[in-house]
Every structure is written in C-alpha cells, then in structure tokens.
N, C-alpha and C positions, 0 to 999 in steps of 0.2 A: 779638429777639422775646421775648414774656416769655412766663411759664410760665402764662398764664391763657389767651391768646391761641394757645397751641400746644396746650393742654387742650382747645378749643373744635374747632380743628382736626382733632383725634383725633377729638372725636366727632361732629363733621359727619363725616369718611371715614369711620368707623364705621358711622354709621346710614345712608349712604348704600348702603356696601357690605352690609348686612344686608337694605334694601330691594330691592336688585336681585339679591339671591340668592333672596330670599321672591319676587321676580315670575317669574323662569325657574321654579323649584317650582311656583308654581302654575300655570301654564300650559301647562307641560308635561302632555301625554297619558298617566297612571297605565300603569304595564308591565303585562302580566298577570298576572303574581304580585300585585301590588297589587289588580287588578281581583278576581281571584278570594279572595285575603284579606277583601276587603271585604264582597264577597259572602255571603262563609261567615260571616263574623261578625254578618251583617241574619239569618241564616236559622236556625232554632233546631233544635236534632238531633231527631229524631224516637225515640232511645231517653232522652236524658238528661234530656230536657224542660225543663230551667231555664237549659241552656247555649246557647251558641251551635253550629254546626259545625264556626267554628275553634276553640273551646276545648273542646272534648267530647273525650274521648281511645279512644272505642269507633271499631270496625271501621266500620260504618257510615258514622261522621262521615268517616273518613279516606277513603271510597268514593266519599259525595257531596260529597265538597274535589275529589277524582279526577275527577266527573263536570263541577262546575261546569270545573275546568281546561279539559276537554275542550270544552264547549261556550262559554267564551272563544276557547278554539284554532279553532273551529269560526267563527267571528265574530258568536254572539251578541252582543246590546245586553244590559247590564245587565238593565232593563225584562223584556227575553223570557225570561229566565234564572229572575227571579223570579217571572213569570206562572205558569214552566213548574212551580216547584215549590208554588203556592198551588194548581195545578191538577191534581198530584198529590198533596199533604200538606192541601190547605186552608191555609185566612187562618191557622188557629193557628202555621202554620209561620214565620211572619213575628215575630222579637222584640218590634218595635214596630209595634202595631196601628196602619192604617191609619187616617186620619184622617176622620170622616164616615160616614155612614148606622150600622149597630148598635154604632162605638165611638166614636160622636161623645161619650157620655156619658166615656168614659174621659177625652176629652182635656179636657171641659171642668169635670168632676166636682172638678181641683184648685184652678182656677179661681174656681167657684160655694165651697167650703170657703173658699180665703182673701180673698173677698171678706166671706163670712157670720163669720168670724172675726176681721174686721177691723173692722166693724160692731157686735159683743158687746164688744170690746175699747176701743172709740172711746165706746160706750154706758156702761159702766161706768163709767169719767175721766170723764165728764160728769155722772154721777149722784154720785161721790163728792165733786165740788168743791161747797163751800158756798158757798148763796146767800144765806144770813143776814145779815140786818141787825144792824148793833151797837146796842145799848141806848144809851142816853143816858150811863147811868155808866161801861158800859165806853168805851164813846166818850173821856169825861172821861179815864178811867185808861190810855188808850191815849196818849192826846196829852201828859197829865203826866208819862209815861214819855219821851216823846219830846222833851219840854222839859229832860229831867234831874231833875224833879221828885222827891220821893221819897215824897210822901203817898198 
C-alpha cells in the first residue's frame, strides 16, 4: 500500500472518529454543573455589574452560583431559573438583552451602522472613479504610447 493511500486512511479514521465523539457530546443531556455554569454565566452579578456570576469573585455571586445549584437540584428548567431571577433582579440582570420590544434597537442598531457604513463607503469609490472623457490628443498620445511610439 503506498503512503498516499495509508495517509488517506488515517484521515478518513480520523475524521470519522472525531465526528462520532462530537455527536455523543452533543447529545448528551449537560450535568449539572454544566447546567448551573451556564447559567451563572447568562446572568450578570448584581454587585459587579459588568461581570457575569461565574466570573464575579464577591460573596453574593458565590451565594447565587449556591442558589441557582440548588434550584437545578430541585429540577428547574433552565427557562424558570432565569424567569426567576428577571423577577427578582429585572431584565438588567440578564448579560444579553433579550431580543425585541425596548431592546430591539440594541440588536438591530449594529445592523442599521454597517449597512449605513457600507453605503458611504460604496458612495465614495463611485464618486472617486473618473468618468472623463479623453481629449482627442490625449487619445492620440495614449495610443502612440501604445504603439511604442515615441513622439
């Protein structure tokens, strides 16, 4: 067998085995630890304000990491978990603002920029490029050029 054909082999087994590692991972049901990481990290601290509650290193954060555990162990859904704390903290408490009604502008504010930014940039290239006509002599001097001319 030659070594092109044993390379090829390697990496069909390869990518074969990587795709059926990536499909048990996904499929598989998240532990709770997982669950509650993920959690903690949609939900932003209510002392640090710019963090999340898994990255915040105050008392609090470590309280409501404690709480959300407890109401996974309890067998919250996701969904209720975070109801529970827009319901207590308000929508600020959420990292990424919910999509629609007062933050619809947020999502679509980058949108509306790089379309208007795209449109200035596309305008300006089209205003720079000349639409000039050539004179007659330079016409001449252009073509004598291109003949090798040298006059």
């Amino acid at each position: 067998m030659s070594d092109r054909a044993r390379t090829w082999i390697a990496a069909v087994v390869i990518g074969a085995s990587l795709a059926t590692i990536v499909g048990i991972l996904a499929t598989e049901d998240p532990s709770p630890r997982d669950r509650v990481d993920a959690l903690a990290s949609k939900l932003r601290c209510p002392v640090c304000d710019t963090e999340s509650i898994a990255d915040s290193p105050s008392a609090i954060a470590r309280d409501l990491q404690d709480l959300i555990a407890e109401q996974v162990a309890d067998g919250w859904t996701d969904q209720e978990i975070i109801d529970f704390f827009i319901a207590t903290y308000g929508e600020r408490v959420l990292l990424d603002p919910p999509a629609g009604g007062r933050t619809a502008f947020l999502w679509i504010a980058p949108l509306v920029a790089l379309a208007i930014g795209t449109v200035i940039i596309l305008g300006r290239r089209r205003r720079s490029r000349s639409t000039r006509q050539l004179t007659p002599e330079e016409r001449r001097r252009v073509e004598a050029a291109l003949r090798g001319d040298a006059s």
